[in-house]
Biopython code that builds the backbone (N, CA, C, O; Angstrom):
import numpy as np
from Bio.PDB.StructureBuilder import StructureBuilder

atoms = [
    (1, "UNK", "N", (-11.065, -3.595, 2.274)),
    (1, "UNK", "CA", (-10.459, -4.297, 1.171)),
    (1, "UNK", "C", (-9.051, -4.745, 1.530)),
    (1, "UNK", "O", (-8.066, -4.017, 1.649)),
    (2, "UNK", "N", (-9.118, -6.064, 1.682)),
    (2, "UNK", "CA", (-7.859, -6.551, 2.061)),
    (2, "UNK", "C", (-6.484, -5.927, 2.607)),
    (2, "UNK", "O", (-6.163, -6.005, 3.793)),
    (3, "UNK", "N", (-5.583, -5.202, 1.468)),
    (3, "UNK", "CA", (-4.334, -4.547, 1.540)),
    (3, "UNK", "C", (-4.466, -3.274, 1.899)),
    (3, "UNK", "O", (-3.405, -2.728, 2.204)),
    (4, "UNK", "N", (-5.519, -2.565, 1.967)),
    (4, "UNK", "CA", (-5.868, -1.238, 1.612)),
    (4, "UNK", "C", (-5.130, -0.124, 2.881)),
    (4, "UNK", "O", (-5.491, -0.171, 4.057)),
    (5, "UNK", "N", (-4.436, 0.500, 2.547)),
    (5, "UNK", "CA", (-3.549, 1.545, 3.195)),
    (5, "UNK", "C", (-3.939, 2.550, 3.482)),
    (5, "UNK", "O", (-4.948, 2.840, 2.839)),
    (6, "UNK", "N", (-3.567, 3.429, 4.312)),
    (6, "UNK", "CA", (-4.124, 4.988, 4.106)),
    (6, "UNK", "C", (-2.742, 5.661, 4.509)),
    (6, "UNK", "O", (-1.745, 5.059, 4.906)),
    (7, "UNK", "N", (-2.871, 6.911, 4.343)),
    (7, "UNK", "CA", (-1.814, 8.200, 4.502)),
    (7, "UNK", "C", (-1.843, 8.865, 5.700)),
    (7, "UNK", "O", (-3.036, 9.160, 5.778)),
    (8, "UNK", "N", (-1.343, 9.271, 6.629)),
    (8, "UNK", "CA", (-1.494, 9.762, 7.734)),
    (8, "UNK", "C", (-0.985, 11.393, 7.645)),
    (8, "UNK", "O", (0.136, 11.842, 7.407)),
    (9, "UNK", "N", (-2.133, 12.016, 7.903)),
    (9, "UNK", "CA", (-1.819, 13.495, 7.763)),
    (9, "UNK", "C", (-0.863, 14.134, 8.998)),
    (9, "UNK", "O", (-1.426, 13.861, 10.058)),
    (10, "UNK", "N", (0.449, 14.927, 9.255)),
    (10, "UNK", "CA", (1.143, 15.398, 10.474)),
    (10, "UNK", "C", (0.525, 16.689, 10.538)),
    (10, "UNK", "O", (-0.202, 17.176, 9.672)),
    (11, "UNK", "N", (0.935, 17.316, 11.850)),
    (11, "UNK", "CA", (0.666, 18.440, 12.117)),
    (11, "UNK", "C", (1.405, 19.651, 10.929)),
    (11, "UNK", "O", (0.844, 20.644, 10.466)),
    (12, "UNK", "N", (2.822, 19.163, 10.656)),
    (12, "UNK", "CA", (3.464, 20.039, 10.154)),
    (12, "UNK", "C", (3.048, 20.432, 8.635)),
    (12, "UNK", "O", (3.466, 21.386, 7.979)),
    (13, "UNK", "N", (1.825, 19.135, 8.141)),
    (13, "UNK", "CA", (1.123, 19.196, 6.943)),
    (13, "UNK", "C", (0.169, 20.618, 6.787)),
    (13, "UNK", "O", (-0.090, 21.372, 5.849)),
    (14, "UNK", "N", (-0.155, 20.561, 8.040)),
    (14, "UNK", "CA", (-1.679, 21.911, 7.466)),
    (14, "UNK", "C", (-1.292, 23.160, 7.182)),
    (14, "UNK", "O", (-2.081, 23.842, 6.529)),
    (15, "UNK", "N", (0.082, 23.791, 7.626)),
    (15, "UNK", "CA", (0.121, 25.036, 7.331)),
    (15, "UNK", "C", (0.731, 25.230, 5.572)),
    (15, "UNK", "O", (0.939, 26.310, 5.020)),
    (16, "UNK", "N", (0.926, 23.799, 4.941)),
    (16, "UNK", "CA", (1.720, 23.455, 3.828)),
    (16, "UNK", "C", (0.311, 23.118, 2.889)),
    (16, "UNK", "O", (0.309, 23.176, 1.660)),
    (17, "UNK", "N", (-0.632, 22.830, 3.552)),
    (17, "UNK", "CA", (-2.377, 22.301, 2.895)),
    (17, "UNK", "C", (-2.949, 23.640, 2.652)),
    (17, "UNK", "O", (-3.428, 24.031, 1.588)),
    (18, "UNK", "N", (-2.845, 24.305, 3.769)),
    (18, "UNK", "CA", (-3.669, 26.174, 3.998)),
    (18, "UNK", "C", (-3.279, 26.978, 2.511)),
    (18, "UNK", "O", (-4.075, 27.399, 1.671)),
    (19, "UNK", "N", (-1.445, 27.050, 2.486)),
    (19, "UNK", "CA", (-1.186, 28.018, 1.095)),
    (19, "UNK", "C", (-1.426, 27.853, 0.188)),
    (19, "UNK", "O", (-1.415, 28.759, -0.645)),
    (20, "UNK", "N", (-1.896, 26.111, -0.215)),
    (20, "UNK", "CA", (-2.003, 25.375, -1.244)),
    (20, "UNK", "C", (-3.431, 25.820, -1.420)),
    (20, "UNK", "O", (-3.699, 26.061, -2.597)),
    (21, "UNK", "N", (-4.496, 26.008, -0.502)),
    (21, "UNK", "CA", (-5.762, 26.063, -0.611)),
    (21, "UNK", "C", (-5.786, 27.481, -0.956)),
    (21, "UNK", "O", (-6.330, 27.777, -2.020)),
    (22, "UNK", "N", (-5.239, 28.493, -0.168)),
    (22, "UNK", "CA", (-5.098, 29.836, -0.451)),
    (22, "UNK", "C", (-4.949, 30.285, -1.809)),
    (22, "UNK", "O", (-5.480, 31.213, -2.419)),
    (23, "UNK", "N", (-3.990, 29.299, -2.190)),
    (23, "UNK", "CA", (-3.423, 29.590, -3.691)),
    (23, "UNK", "C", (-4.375, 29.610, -4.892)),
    (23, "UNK", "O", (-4.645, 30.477, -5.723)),
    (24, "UNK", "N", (-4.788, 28.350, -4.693)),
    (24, "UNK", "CA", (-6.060, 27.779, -5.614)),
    (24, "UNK", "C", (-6.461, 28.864, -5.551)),
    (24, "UNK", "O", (-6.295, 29.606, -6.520)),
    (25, "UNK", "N", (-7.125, 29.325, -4.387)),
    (25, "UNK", "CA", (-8.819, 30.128, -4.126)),
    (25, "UNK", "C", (-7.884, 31.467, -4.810)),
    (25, "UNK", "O", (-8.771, 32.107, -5.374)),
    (26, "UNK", "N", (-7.136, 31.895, -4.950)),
    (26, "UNK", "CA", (-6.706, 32.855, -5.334)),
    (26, "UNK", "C", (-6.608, 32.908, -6.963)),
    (26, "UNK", "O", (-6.942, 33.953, -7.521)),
    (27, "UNK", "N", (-6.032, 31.495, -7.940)),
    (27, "UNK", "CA", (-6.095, 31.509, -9.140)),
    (27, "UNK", "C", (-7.681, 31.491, -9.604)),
    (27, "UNK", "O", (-8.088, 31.956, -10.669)),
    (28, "UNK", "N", (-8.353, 30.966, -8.764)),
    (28, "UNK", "CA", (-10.007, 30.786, -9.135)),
    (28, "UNK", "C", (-10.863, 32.318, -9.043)),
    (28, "UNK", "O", (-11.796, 32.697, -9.750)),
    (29, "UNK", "N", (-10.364, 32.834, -8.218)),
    (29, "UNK", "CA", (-10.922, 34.474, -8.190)),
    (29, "UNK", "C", (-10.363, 35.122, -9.331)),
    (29, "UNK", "O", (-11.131, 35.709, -10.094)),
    (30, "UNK", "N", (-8.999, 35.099, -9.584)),
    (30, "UNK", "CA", (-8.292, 35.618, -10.852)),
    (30, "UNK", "C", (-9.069, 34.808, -12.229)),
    (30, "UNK", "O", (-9.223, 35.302, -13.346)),
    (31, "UNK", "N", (-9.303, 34.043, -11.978)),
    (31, "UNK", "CA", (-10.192, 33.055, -13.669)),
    (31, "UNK", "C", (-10.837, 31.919, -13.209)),
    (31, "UNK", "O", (-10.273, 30.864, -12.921)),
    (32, "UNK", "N", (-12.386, 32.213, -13.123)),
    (32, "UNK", "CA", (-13.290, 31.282, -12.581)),
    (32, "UNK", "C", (-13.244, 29.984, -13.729)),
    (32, "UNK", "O", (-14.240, 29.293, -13.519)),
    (33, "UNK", "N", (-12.449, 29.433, -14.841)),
    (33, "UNK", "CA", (-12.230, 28.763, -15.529)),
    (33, "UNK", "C", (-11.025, 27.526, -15.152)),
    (33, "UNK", "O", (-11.043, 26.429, -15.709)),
    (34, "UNK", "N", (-9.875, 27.964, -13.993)),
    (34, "UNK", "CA", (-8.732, 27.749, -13.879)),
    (34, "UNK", "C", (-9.117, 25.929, -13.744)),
    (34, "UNK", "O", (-8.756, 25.224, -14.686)),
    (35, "UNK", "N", (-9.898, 25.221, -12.458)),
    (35, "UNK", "CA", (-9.936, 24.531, -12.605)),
    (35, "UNK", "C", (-10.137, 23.658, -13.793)),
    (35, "UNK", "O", (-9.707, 22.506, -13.849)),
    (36, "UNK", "N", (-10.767, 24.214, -14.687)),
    (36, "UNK", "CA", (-11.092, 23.195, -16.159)),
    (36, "UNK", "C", (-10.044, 22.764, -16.785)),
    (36, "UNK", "O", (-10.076, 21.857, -17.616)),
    (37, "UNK", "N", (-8.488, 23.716, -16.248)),
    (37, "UNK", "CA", (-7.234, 23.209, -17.378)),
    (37, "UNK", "C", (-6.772, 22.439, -15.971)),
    (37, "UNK", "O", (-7.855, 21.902, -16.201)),
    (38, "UNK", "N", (-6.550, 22.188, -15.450)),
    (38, "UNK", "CA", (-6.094, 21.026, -14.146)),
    (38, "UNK", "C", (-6.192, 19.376, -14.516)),
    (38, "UNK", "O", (-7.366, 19.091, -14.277)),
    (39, "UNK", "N", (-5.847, 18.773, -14.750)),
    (39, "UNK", "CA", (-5.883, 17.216, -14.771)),
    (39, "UNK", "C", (-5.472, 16.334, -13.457)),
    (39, "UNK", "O", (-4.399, 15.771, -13.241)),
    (40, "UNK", "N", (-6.558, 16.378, -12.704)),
    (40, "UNK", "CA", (-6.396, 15.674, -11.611)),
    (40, "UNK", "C", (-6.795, 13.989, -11.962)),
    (40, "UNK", "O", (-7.746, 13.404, -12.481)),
    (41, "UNK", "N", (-5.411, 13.586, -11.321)),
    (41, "UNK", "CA", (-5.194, 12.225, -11.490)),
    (41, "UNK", "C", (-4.952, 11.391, -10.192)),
    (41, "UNK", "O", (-4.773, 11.833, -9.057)),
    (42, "UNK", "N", (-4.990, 9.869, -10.673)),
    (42, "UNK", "CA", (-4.794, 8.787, -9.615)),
    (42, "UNK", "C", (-4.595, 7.801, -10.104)),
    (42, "UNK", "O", (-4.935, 7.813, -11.287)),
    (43, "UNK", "N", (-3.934, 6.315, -9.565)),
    (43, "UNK", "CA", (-3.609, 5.497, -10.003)),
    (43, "UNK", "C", (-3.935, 4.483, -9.335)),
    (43, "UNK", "O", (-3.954, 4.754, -8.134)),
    (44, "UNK", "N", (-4.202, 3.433, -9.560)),
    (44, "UNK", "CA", (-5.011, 2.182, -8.707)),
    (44, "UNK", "C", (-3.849, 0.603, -9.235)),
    (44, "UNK", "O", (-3.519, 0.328, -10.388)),
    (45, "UNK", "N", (-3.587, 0.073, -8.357)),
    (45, "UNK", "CA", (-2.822, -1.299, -9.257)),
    (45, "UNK", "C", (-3.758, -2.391, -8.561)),
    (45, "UNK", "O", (-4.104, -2.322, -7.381)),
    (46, "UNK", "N", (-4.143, -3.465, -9.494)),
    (46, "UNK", "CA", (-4.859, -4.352, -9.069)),
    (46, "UNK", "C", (-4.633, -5.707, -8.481)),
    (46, "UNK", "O", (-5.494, -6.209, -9.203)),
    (47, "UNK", "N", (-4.340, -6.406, -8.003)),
    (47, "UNK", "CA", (-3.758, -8.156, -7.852)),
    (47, "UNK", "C", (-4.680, -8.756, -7.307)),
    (47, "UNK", "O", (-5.461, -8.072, -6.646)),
    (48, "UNK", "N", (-4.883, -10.089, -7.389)),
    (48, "UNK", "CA", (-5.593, -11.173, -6.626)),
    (48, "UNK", "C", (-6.306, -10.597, -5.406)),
    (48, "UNK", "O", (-7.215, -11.420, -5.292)),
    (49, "UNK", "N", (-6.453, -9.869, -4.591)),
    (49, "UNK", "CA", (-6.985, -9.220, -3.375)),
    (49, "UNK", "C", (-7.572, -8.034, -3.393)),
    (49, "UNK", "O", (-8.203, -7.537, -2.459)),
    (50, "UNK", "N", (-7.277, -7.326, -4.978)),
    (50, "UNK", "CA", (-8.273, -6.155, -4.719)),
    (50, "UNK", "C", (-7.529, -5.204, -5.076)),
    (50, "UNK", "O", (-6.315, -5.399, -5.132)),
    (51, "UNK", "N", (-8.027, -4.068, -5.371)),
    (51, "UNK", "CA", (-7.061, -2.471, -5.792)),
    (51, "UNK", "C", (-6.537, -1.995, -4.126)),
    (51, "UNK", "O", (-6.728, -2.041, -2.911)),
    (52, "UNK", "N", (-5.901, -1.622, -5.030)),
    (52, "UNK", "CA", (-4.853, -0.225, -3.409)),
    (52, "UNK", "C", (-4.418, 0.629, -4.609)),
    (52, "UNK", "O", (-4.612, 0.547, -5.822)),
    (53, "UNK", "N", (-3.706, 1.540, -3.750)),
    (53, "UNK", "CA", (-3.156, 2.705, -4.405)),
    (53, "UNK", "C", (-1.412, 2.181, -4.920)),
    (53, "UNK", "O", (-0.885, 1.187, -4.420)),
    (54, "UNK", "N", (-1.054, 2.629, -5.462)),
    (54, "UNK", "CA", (-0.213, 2.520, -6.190)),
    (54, "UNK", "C", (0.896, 3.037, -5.607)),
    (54, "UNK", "O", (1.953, 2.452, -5.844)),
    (55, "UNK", "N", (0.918, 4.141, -4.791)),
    (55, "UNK", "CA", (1.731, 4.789, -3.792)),
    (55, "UNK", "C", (2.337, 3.919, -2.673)),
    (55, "UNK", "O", (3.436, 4.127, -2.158)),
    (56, "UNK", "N", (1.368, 2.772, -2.315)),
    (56, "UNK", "CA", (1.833, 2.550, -1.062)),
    (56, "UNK", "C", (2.294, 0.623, -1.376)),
    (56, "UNK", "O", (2.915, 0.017, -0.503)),
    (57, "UNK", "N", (1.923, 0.004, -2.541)),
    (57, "UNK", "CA", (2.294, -1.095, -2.840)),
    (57, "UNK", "C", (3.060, -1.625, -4.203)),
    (57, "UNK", "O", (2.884, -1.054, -5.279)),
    (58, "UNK", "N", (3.902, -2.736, -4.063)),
    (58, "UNK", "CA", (4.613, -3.120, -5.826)),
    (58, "UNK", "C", (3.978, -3.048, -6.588)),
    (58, "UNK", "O", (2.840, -2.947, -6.129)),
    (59, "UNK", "N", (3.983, -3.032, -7.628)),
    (59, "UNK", "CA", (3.162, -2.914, -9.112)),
    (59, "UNK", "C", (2.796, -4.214, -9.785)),
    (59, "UNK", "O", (3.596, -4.864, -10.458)),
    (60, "UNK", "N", (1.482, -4.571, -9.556)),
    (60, "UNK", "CA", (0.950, -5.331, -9.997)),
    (60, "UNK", "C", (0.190, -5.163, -11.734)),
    (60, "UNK", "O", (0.754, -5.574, -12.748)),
    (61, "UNK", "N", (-1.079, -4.521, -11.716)),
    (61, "UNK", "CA", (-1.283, -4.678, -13.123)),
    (61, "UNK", "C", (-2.334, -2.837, -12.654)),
    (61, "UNK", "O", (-3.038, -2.577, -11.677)),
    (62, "UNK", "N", (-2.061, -2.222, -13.520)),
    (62, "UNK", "CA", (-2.117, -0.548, -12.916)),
    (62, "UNK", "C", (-3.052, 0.252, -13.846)),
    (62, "UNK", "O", (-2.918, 0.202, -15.068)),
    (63, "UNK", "N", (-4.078, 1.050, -13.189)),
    (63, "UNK", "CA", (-4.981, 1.426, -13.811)),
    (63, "UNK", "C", (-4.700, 2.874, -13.182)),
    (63, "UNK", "O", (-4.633, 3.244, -12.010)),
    (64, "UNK", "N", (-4.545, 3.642, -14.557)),
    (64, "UNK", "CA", (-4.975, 4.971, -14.222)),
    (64, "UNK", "C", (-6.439, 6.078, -14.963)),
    (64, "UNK", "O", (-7.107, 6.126, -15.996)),
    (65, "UNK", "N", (-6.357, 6.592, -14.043)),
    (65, "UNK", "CA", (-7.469, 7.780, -14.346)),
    (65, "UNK", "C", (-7.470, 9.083, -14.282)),
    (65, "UNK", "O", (-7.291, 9.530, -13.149)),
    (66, "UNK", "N", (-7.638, 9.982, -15.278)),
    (66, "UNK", "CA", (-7.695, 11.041, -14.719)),
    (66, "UNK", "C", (-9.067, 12.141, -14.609)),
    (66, "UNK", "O", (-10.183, 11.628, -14.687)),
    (67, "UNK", "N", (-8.996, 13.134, -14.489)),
    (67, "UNK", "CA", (-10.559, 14.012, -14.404)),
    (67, "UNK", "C", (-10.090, 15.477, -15.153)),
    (67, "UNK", "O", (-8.935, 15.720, -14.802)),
    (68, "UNK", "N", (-10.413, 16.120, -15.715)),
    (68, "UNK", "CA", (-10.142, 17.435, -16.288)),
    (68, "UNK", "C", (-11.641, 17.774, -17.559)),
    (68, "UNK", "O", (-12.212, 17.504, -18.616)),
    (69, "UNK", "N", (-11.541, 18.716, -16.091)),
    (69, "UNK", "CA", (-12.835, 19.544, -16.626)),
    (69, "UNK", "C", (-14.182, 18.263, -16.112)),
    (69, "UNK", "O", (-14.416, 17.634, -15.080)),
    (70, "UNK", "N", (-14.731, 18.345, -17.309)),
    (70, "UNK", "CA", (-15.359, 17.505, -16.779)),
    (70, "UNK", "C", (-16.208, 16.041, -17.740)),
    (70, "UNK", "O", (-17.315, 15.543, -17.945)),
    (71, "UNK", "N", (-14.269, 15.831, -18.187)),
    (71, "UNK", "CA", (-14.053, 14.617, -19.043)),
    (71, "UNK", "C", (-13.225, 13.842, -18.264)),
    (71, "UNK", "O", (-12.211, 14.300, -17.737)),
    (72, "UNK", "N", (-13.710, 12.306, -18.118)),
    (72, "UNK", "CA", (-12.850, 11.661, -17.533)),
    (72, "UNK", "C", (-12.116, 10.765, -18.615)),
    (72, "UNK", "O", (-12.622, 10.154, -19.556)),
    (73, "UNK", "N", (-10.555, 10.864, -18.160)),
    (73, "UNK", "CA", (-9.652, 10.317, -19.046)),
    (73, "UNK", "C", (-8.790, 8.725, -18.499)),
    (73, "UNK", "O", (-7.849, 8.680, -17.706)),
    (74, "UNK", "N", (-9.301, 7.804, -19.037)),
    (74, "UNK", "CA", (-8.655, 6.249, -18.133)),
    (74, "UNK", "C", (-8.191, 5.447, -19.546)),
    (74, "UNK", "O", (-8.712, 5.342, -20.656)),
    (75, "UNK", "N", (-6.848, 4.896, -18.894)),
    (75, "UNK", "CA", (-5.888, 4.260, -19.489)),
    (75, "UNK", "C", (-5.739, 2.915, -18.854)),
    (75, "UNK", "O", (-4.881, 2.132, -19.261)),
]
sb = StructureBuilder()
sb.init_structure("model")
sb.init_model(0)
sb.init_chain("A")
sb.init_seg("    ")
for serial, (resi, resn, name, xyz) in enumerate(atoms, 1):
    if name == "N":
        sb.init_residue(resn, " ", resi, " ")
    sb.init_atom(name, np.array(xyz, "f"), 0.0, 1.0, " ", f" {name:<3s}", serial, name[0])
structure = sb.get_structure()
């Protein structure tokens, strides 16, 4: 898709990805519910050429979404 970007993961990322994963897996053993209060979100902006992420280009006309539980919420 035309503009479409990506993120480049560094080395110095994974040991900063690991605690984050650790962590989770740790609130999820403590309350197999935890994910359901989480609102994982994203944002998309659209122009003449197609969506990209919103992170990596100006703001054109912007669609967001989010997920929690397992209702999806878009604005």
């Amino acid at each position: 898709m035309g503009n479409q970007q990506t993120i480049c993961l560094r080395s110095e990322d994974y040991p900063i990805r690991v605690r984050f994963c650790e962590w989770m897996l740790n609130k999820i053993a403590e309350d197999e519910t935890f994910l359901e209060r989480i609102l994982f979100t994203d944002e998309l902006v659209f122009d003449i050429k197609g969506p990209f992420h919103l992170h990596h280009m100006g703001i054109k006309t912007i669609k967001w979404v989010g997920i929690i539980g397992d209702t999806i919420v878009s604005i």
